[in-house]
Phi, psi and omega in degrees: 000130201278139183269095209266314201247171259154071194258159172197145207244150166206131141238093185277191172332300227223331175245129169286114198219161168180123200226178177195125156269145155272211185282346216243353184080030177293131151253158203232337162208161203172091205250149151182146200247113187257145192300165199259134138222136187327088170337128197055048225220148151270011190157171170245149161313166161274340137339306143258001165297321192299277195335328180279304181301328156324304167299325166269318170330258179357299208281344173262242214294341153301325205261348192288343191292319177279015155216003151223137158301104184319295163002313243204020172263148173236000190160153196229130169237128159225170195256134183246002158182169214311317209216136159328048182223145168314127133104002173281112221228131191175097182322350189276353157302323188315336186299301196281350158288330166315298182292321165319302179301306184309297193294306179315327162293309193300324178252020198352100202229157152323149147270115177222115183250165169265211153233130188319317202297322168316323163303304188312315185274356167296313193278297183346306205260306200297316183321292193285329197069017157275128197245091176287150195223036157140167194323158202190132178297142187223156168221115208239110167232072140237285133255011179222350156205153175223100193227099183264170208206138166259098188263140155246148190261127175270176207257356199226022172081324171290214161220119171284089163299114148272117217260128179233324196183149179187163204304179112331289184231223189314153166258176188320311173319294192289310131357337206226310180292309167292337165325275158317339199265299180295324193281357166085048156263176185283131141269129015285177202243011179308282186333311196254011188251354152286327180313307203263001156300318192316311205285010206251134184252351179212080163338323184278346192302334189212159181204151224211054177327123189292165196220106188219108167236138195037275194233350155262156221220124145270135174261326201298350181261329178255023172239004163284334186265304179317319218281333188292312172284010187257005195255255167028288197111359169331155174316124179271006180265332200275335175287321176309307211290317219273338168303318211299289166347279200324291175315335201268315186307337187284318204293321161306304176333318193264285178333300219298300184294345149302333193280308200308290184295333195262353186024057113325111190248317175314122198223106179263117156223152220244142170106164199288333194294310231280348168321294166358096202282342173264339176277345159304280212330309198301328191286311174329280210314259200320291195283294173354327211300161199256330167324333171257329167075014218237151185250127177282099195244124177237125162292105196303154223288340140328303199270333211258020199239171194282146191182151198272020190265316167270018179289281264255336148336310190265352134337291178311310197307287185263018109288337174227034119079028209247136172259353163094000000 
């Protein structure tokens, strides 16, 4: 029996994920359970996302029986911490390196493990339909990073990651989630602090000045300043849209001087922020600028939020050796 499928496990923060590729790179199942938190909550212990993963995990493979024959696994990729780095570390990972190791004994298959940021850019490139042909700037902004990164696709499937520039203090996500959260939204707070941006009837009214020196970044000075206009009583559509600004003005800033220094035109981005259909615009608009040159690969708004789909690709990639 030809070893055909190709499972990938993911447990962040806030999602439960579990995909299955075949060798050609089809993805054929793609479940994922977002974690419960508590209304008016910033957020979960880690302590308990692992109890919640525990708990969803099991329920995501089982259901994988019902689009494949385990028989017909050829190999198991789960992300076992956050970033391709010495000392990168997040309990929340241990589930799916656990289930992962556990199913791969079982079915005695290859084992590989991975990383969330690997998944993200993986999810990325299958996502955009972009086929890097040399190295290329990435931009990973959501509630656990905010990073921009020079990656290379190695010839063994993986990826060499550089760290070019990253927040200070908060992250983008987290920037976006404390905002919403004072404005009585939901966590997270994306979905609905784009919505209620929708509503801004004059872009210009407020502005969230961006905090950028060379390749680093703060969110914590523009996010003391929204929490004062939300005390203030400001337009709460017009405080969404100037969050919005912010973020898209730091993330120009930083490109602009990576393309530049870096003669880089590829720019792939990743992570749940980067879903943000005005701040894609904005980005299109400014770096898209032919002054600027840079070709703009947007991950689609499914793919670009957390998920076991570019795990269980880079399985394929690096156990069966498959370029799709």
């Amino acid at each position: 029996m030809s070893r055909e499928f190709f499972i990938g496990i993911d447990t962040s923060c806030y999602t439960t994920s579990a995909a299955v590729s075949d060798s050609k790179g089809k993805i054929i199942f793609d479940e994922r359970i977002p974690l419960k938190v508590p209304k008016g909550s910033r957020g979960l212990k880690q302590s308990d996302c692992v109890l919640q993963h525990v708990e969803n995990l099991p329920k995501l493979i089982l259901k994988l029986k019902e689009f494949i024959d385990y028989r017909e696994v050829g190999g198991i990729a789960a992300s076992v911490k956050p970033r391709p780095l010495k000392g990168s570390h997040m309990p929340v990972f241990t589930v799916s390196e656990g289930m992962g190791i556990s199913l791969a004994s079982v079915l005695q298959v290859p084992f590989l493990p991975l990383t969330h940021q690997e998944g993200h850019l993986m999810a990325g490139i299958y996502s955009s339909g972009f086929l890097p042909k040399s190295d290329f700037l990435a931009v990973h902004f959501s509630g656990g990073t905010s990073e921009l990164l020079k990656v290379k696709c190695c010839e063994t499937g993986d990826f060499l990651i550089e760290i070019l520039g990253q927040t200070e203090d908060l992250y983008a996500g987290q920037f976006i989630d404390r905002v919403g959260i004072s404005m009585g939204m939901g966590f997270p707070s994306g979905p609905d602090l784009e919505k209620m941006a929708g509503l801004c009837n004059n872009d210009l009214k407020l502005r969230i000045p961006s905090s950028v020196k060379k390749y680093s970044f703060s969110f914590s000075g523009p996010e003391t300043l929204a929490q004062r206009l939300i005390e203030k009583g400001e337009d709460f559509p017009s405080i969404a849209r100037a969050v919005e600004i912010c973020i898209a003005k730091t993330i120009e800033k930083i490109v602009r001087r990576a393309v530049e220094e870096h003669k880089i035109k590829d720019v792939l981005f990743i992570g749940g922020v980067m879903a943000n259909q005005f701040i894609q615009n904005l980005l299109k608009k400014r770096l898209g600028h032919p002054a600027v040159g840079a070709n703009l690969h947007f991950c689609k708004p499914r793919y670009s939020t957390d998920s076991a789909v570019g795990t269980a690709l880079m399985a394929v990639r690096i156990l069966a050796g498959s370029n799709y």
